[in-house]
C-alpha positions as CSV (number, residue, x, y, z in Angstrom):
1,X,93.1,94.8,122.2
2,X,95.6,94.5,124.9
3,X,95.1,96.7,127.9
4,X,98.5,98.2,129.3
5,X,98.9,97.3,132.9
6,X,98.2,100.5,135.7
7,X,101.9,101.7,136.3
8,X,102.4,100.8,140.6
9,X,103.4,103.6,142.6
10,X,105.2,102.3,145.8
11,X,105.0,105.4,147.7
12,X,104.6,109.0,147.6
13,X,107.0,111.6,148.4
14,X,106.9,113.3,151.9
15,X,107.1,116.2,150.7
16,X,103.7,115.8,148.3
17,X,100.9,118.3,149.5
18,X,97.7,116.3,149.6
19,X,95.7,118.7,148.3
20,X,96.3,121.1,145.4
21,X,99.6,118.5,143.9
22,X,97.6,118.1,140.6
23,X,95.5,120.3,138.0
24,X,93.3,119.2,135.5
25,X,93.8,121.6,132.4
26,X,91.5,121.0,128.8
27,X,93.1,120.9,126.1
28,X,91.5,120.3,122.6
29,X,88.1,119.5,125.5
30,X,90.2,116.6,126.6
31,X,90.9,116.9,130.7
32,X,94.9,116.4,131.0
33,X,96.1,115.7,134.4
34,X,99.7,118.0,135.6
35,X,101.8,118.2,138.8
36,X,100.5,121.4,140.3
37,X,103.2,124.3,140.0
38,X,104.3,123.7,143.8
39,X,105.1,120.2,142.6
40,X,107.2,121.1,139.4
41,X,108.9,123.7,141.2
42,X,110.2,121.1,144.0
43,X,111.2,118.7,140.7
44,X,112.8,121.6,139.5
45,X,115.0,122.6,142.6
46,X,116.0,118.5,143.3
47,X,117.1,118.0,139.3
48,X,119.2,121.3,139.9
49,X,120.7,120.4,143.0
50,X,121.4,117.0,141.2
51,X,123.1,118.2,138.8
52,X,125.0,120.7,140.9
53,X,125.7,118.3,144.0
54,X,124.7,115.1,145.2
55,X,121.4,114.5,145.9
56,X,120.8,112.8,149.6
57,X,119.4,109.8,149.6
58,X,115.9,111.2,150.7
59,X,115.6,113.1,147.8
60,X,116.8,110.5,145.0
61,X,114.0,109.0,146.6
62,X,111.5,111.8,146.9
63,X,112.6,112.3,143.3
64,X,111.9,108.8,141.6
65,X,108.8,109.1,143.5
66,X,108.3,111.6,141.5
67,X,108.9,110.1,138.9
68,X,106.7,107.2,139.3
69,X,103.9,109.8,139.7
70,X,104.8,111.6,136.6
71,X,104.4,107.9,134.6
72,X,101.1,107.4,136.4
73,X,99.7,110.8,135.1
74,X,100.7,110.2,131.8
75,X,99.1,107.1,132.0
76,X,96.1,108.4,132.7
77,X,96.4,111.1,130.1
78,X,97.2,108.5,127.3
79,X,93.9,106.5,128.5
80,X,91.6,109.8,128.5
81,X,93.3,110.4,125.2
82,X,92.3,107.5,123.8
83,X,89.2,107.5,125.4
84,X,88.0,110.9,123.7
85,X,89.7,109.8,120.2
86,X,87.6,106.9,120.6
87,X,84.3,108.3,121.4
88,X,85.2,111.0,118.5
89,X,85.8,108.7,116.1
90,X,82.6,106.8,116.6
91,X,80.4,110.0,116.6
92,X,81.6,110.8,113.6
């Protein structure tokens, strides 16, 4: 079984509060990992400025950093995933 490599994240967006940027929800009993709703809501407002206007070049930036956060948490999700399908499958 090959192990996917850890996606890198080079930075993190000035704008990122340190505490409170992500929520842990359950679904199905599995923990998922989310951008907190301050965090989607400053996605939100850059992708609609992008599409209305250029973006600065700070916030293409802040923005991919967001990106790179949003392919680390799913990451994370997938592994937790397959964790608990794991587990699951060998209680059974």
């Amino acid at each position: 079984m090959t192990i996917p490599l850890l996606p890198t994240l080079h930075t993190l967006p000035a704008t990122l509060p340190l505490e409170g940027a992500i929520r842990i929800e359950l679904q199905e009993g599995t923990p998922i990992f989310r951008a907190s709703s301050s965090v989607q809501n400053r996605i939100e407002i850059l992708l609609l400025k992008q599409q209305d206007s250029q973006l600065t070049t700070e916030e293409e930036q802040e923005l991919d950093s967001y990106e790179e956060i949003d392919d680390y948490l799913s990451f994370l999700n997938r592994i937790v995933r397959n964790i608990d399908q794991n587990q699951n499958t060998t209680i059974k």
